[in-house]
N, C-alpha and C positions, 0 to 999 in steps of 0.2 A: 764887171767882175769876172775875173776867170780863175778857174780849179783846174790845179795838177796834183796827181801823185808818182810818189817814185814808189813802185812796189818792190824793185828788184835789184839790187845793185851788182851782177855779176860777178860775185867776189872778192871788187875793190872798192875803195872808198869813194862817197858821192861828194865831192868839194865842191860842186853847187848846182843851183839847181834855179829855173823859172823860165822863164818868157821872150822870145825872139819875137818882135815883131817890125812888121816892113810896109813902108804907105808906098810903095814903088812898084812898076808891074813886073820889076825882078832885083828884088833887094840881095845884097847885099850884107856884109857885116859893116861896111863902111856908111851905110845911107841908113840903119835900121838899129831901133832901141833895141837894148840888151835889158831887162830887168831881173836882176837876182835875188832870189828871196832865201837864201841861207843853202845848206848844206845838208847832207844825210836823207835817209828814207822818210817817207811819209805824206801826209798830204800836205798840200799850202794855197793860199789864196791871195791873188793881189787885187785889188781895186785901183781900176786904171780912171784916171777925169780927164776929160777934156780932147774924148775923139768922138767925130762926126759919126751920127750913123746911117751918111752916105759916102762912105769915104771907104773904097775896096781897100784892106787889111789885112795881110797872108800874118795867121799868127802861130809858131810852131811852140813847141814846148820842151826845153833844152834842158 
């Protein structure tokens, strides 16, 4: 499970918002999941299934 929040939106609009993640030792947008979970300030959570946990994972928060 991973938690993000948007506290701040710089004084434009937040058209979306969640999870970059990359199984490569220099991902990519082309090799690496995108998951979006809506839009606007606040917190969110996604529940991700079905990753190793031996398996190195650069996960940013986009």
């Amino acid at each position: 499970m991973f938690n993000g929040e948007v506290i701040a939106n710089g004084n434009a609009a937040v058209t979306a918002r969640g999870f970059w993640i990359g199984f490569t030792p220099n991902p990519s947008i082309n090799n690496a999941a995108v998951i979006n979970v809506g839009a606007g300030t606040g917190a969110f959570t996604v529940n991700v299934i079905g990753m190793s946990a031996y398996t190195p994972t650069l996960l940013l928060m986009c």
